[in-house]
LOZALO-562965 format. One record per residue (C-alpha): residue in three letters; x, y, z. Coordinates in steps of 0.25 Angstrom, whole numbers, plus 5000, padded with zeros to 4 digits. Layout:
% residues N
alaXYZ ...
//
This chain:
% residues 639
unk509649614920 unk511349634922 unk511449634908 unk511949784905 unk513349834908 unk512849904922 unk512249774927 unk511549784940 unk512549904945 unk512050014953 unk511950124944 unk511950254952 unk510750354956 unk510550434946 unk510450594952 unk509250674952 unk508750774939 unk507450824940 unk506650794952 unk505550924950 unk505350834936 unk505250724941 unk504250764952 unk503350844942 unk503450714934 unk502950634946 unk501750754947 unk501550714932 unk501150564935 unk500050614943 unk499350664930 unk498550524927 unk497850574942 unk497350704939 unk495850694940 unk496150624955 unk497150734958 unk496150834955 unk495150774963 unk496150754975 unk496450904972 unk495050934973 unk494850854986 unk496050934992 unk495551054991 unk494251014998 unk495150965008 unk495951105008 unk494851175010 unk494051105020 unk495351105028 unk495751245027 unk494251285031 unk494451215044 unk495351305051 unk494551425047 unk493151355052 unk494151325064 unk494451445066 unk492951505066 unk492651395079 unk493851455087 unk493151605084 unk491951555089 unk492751515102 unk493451615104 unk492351705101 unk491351655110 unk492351645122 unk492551795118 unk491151815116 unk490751765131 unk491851865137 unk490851955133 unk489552005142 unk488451965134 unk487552085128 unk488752145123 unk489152155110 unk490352125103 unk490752275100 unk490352315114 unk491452215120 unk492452265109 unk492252415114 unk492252385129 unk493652315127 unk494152425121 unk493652525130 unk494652455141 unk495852445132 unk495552315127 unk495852345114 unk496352225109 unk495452125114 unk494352225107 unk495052205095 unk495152045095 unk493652045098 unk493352125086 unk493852005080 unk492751915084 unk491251905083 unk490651865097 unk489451855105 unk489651915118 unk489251815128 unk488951715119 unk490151625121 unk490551505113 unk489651475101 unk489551325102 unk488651305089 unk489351385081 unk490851325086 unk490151185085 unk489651195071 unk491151255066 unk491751135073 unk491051035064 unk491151105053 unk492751105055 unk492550965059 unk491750935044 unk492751015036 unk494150935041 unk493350815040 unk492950855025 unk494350905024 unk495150755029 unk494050675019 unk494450765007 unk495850765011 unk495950615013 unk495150594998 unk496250674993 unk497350604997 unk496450454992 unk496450504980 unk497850544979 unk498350414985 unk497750354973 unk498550464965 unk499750434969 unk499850294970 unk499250274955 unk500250394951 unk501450294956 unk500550174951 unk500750224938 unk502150274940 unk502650134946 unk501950074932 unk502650154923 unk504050104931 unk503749964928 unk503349974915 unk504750074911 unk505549964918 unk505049874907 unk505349964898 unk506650004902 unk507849934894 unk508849824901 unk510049934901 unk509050034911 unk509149914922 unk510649874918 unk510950014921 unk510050014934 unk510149954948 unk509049874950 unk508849934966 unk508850064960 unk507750034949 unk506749964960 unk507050094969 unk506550174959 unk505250084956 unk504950054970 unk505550174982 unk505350284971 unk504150254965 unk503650234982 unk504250374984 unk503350414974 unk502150354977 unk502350374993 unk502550534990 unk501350544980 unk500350494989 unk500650575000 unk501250714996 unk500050724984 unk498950754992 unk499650825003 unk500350914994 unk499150954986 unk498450974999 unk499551065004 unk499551174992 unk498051174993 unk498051195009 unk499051305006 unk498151374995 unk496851365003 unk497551395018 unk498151535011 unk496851575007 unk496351555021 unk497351615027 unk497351745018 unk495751755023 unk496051745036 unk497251845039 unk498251875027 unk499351945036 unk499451795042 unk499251725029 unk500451805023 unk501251755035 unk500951615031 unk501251645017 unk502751665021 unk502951535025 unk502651485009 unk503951555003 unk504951495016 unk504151365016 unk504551345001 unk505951395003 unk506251305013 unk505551185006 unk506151204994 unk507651204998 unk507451085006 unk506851024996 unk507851034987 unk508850984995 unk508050874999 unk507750844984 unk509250794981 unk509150724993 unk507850624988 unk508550604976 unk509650554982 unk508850454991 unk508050404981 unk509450384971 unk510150314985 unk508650234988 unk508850154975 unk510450134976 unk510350074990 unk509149974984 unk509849944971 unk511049894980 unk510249824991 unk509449744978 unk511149724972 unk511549684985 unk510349584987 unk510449524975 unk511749484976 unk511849444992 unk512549334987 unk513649384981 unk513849494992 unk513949375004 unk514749294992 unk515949404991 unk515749455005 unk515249595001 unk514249605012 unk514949715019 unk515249785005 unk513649775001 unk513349835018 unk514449945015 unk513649975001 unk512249975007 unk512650055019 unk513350145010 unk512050165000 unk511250145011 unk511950265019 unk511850355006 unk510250325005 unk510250375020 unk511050495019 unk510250535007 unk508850485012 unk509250565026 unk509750705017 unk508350695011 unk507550675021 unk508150775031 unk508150895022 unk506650875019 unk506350865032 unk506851005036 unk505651065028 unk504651015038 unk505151085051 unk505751215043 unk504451225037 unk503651205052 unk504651315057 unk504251395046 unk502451375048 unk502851385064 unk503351535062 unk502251555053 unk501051495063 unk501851585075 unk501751705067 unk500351675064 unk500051665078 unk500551785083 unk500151875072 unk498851815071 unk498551825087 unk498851975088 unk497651985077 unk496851905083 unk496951985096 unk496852125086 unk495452085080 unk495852055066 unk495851885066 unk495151805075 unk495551675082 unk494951585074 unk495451645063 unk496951635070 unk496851495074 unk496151475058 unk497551545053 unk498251455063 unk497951345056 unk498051405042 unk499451435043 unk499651295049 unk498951235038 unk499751345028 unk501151295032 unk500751145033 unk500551115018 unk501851205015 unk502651095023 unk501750985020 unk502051045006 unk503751055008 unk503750905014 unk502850865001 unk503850924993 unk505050865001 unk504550714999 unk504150754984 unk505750784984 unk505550614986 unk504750584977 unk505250674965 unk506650614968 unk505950464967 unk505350514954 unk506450544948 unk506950414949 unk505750344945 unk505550424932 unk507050424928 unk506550284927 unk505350304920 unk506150394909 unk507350284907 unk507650244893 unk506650154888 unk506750024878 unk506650064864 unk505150024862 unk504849904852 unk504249934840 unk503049974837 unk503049894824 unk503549764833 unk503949634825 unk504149504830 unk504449364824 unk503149284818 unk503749144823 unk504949164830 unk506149074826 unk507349134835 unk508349194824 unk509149284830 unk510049394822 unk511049474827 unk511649574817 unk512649674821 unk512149684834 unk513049784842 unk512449844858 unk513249914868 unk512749934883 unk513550064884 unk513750144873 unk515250164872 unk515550014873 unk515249894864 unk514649784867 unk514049704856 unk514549754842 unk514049684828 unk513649564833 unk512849464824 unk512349324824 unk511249244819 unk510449134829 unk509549034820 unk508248974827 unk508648874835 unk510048904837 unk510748904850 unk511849024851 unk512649034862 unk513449174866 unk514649144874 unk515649254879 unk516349304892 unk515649414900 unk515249544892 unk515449494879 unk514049524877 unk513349384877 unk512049434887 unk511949574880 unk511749484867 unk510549424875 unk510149554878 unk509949624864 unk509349484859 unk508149514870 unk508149664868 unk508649694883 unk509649794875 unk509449854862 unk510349834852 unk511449944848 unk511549894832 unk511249794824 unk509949714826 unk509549574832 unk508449484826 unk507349394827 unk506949304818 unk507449414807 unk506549534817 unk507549614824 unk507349644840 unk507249764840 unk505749754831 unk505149674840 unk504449704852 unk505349664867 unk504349584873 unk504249494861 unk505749484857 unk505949424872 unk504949324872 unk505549264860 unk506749234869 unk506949144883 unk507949184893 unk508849114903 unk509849214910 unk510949194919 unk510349284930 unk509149214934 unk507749284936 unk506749214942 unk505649314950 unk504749274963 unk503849184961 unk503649024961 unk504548934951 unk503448924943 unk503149064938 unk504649074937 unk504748974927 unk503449034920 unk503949154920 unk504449114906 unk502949094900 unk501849134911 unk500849064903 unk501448914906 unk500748794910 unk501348724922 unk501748604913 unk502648694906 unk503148754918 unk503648644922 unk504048584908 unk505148704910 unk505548684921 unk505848534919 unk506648564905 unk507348674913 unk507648564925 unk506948644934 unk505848554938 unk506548454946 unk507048564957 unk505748644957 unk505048524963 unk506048494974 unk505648624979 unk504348624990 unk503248714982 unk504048654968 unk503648774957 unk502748854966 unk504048864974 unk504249034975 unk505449094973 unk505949244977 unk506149334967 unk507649294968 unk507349164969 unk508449134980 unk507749004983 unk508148944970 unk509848904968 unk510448994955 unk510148874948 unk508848854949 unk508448994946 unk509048964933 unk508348854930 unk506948904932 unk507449014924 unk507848904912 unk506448854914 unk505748984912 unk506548984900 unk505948854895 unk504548894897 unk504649024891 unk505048934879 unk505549044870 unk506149064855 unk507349114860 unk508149054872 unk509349154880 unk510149084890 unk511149164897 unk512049064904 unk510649004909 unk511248874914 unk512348964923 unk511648924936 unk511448784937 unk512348684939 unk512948604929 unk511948494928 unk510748554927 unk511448634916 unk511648514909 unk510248494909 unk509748614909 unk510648624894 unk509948504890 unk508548574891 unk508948694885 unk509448644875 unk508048574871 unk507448704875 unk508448804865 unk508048694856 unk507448764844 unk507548884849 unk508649014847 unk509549004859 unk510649124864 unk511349054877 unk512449124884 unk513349044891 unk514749054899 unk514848904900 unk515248884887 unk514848724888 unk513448764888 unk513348814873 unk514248704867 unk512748664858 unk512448814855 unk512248824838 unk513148964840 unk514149014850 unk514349174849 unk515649194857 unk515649344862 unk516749454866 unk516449584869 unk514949584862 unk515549504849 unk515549384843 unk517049324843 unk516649194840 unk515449114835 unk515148964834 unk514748824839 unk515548784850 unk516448664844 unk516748774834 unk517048894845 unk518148784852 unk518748744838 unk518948904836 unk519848904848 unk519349054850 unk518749144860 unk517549044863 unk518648914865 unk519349014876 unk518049014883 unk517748874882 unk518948834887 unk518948924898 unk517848874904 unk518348744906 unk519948744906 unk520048834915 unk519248774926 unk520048634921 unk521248724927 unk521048784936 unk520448644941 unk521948564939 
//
């Protein structure tokens, strides 16, 4: 709202704490999905299975080649061990050895049948393997998008809880990026590093095992890779991981400062700041980059150290594994089978590591959003909740004191009583307090001492929601959100008949330019509503007030925008409409609360003087300087 003492300021990204916390807290929200994960878990290992038995069943076709191409080298009517001794018998010791290996029918050649019906069933177990697989991952999309679902959910409804001061304190671009590109990082890395990464540690499990049947001499050279795979992975990622950070902190600076230097276009073309704003951004905009780059090129050396790493394991498998072949002690089938195991080893360890480097991501976005999620919240109203039976718009102020920052005063022993029906107008210059007044009246700000009542029922017992639907408001910064004029203006009671829609509009002098406009209040205006003049938003804002027809009315300098005729009118209607009714009107053009029942005249969060106006001028005080300024001083500067 730019009602605190930071304003709209940048405030500066805050640096990284615990990011294995927050990542294990981001594991946590998963815990509403743990019969589907289980099931997903389940489906997995099916998958697992189905795919690790293929290169085994693989393996046996390529036996059955090679064994029948072996097999026809050899006359037929001799046996197996016959061929085995003749080799022998002529030095050919070695190729005696590997045939040992094998079981062949000598002059039978290539067994079709037998190769045909491995094939197929090779071809049915990857099949089985890519439907389970792809279930797995349905169910886990579903997972991960109802995980962040719910994790966007409980974003929006903190942001309503949160006090004024959290977004006082916070640049808006900052707070979006947190609710929009973190919470997408999030999402984006859920769905596609869950699946992967639970199907990588179960193909690691299930390929050992294999492997350890097949030859464990190789399998304990494949093992090695594990220890310098997880070396390497973790001191990258540790770099890497101050790296995200950063690009996350430097994501929602650089959009905090694009939505400041949007909003106020105007006043950067105005005082010729353009090149000023292009210096900033490319500035920001550099640092996002260097950060982003940093990040990005450190994770990505884990990928080809890790590929140098599997192809010194795969070149020693090889070799070692086709000297025992060609000794007798492994077959080819069982080579190529290892082959593919180790390939199939060394995959999910660096699928694994680059899971781990976006989790780096992720786990620095999640740190951002739950810092959110763990802000102060408002204090809760009360259980015991009162409210006013028939609500007649006394207000009491007694010894009302509220500071924004600690050390330094702002509002000290402050007391006044409004009656039903009166009209008080708070005048002052710029931070003497008269908004933050405004504030602790609707409970934006809690109060540091004293209390505030209603109707004898102080605030602070009643519930928020109720407190400010006893109270209209008309601010100086106009709000008006996309949409047509029409449910701008009922944003002020939704549950308005056209009649008195337009029975606003008229009393707030809106009417008469709404219809000179082609589509008249079905006309649609952006959510800045840069169609409309200042003055015009300002209006539609007055007539919002008008229907909302409350007990209470707050006008802060409302008539600000609009020129001095329709001011004039736009007096007389309020005046008919505060009629009645408690009014607190803030005002710097003193000529506008001349008919106010009570002046407060505030300095530094006191009240210095107190009064009708006739009264205030007779004093010749503090409030007659004021008056008098604002029209003698034009007077000479004019002469």
């Amino acid at each position: 709202m730019g009602f605190g003492p930071m304003g709209h300021g940048m405030a500066p990204a805050g640096k990284p704490h615990d990011l294995r916390r927050a990542l294990g807290r981001l594991v946590g929200e998963l815990r509403h999905e743990r019969l589907l994960i289980t099931i997903s878990i389940a489906l997995s290992v099916v998958a697992v299975a189905l795919n690790i038995a293929g290169p085994k069943l693989l393996g046996n076709a390529t036996n059955i080649i090679f064994e029948g191409v072996v097999g026809k080298m050899i006359p037929a009517g001799m046996t197996q061990a016959q061929a085995e001794a003749m080799l022998r018998a002529t030095d050919q010791g070695q190729l005696a050895d590997m045939l040992s290996g094998m079981t062949v029918t000598p002059g039978a050649g290539i067994d079709f049948a037998a190769l045909a019906q491995t094939l197929v069933l090779v071809s049915a177990v990857y099949l089985l393997a890519s439907v389970f697989t792809w279930a797995a991952a349905w169910i886990m999309a579903g997972v991960a998008q109802r995980t962040v679902y719910r994790l966007r959910r409980e974003v929006d409804e903190k942001l309503a809880r949160l006090p004024l001061s959290y977004f006082d304190r916070h640049a808006r671009g900052d707070l979006l990026s947190r609710v929009t590109n973190d919470i997408d990082n999030i999402a984006q890395t859920l769905q596609q590093s869950l699946t992967q990464l639970i199907t990588a540690v179960l193909t690691v499990i299930g390929v050992l095992i294999m492997m350890l049947t097949i030859s464990p001499l190789l399998a304990i050279i494949s093992i090695l890779v594990v220890p310098t795979a997880i070396v390497v992975t973790f001191l990258i990622a540790r770099r890497s991981q101050v790296q995200f950070t950063a690009q996350w902190e430097r994501t929602g600076t650089l959009n905090g400062f694009v939505e400041e230097m949007h909003t106020g276009h105007g006043l950067v073309k105005v005082f010729g700041h353009q090149d000023e704003a292009i210096a900033a951004f490319d500035a920001e905009n550099r640092a996002l980059y260097d950060a982003s780059y940093r990040a990005q090129f450190i994770s990505g050396i884990i990928q080809p150290v890790m590929n140098f790493v599997s192809n010194l394991n795969y070149v020693a498998i090889a070799v070692i594994g086709g000297i025992r072949v060609a000794n007798g002690t492994m077959t080819l089938g069982d080579v190529q089978a290892f082959i593919q195991y180790s390939r199939q080893f060394t995959m999910p360890i660096t699928q694994t590591a680059s899971i781990m480097n976006v989790m780096q991501s992720a786990a620095a976005s999640a740190e951002r959003v739950f810092e959110l999620l763990d802000e102060e919240e408002e204090v809760p109203d009360p259980v015991d909740a009162r409210y006013p039976t028939t609500v007649e718009g006394r207000i009491e102020l007694t010894d009302v004191s509220f500071r924004y920052v600690p050390d330094k005063p702002l509002i000290e022993g402050l007391t006044e009583l409004v009656h039903p029906g009166e009209t008080l107008a708070i005048v002052g210059p710029t931070g003497a307090g008269k908004t933050t007044l405004v504030n602790l009246l609707m409970r934006f700000y809690d109060i540091d001492g004293g209390t505030i009542t209603l109707d004898g029922i102080e605030t602070r017992s009643m519930r928020r929601d109720e407190l400010r639907r006893t109270f209209g408001m008309v601010l100086q910064d106009t709000w008006l959100f996309g949409g047509t004029i029409r449910e701008n203006i009922a944003y002020g009671r939704e549950d308005a008949t056209e009649d008195e829609i337009v029975a606003a509009a008229i009393a707030a002098h809106v009417d008469h330019f709404v219809r000179t406009l082609p589509a008249g209040y079905d006309t649609v205006i952006d959510d800045e509503a840069s169609n409309l003049s200042q003055g015009e938003k300002q209006l539609l804002t007055i007539a919002r007030a008008f229907l909302a027809d409350p007990e209470v009315l707050i006008l802060d300098e409302a008539t600000s925008s609009v020129d001095t005729r329709t001011e004039i009118l736009v007096q007389r209607a309020m005046k008919a409409l505060m009629h009645g009714r408690t009014s607190f009107v803030i005002a710097h053009r003193l000529s506008t609360i001349r008919d106010a029942d009570t002046i407060l005249v505030m300095d530094h969060g006191r009240i210095v003087e107190q009064g009708r106006h006739e009264e205030l001028l007779a004093r010749h005080g503090f409030y007659a300087e004021l008056y008098q300024s604002q029209f003698a001083e034009p007077l000479a500067e004019a002469v």
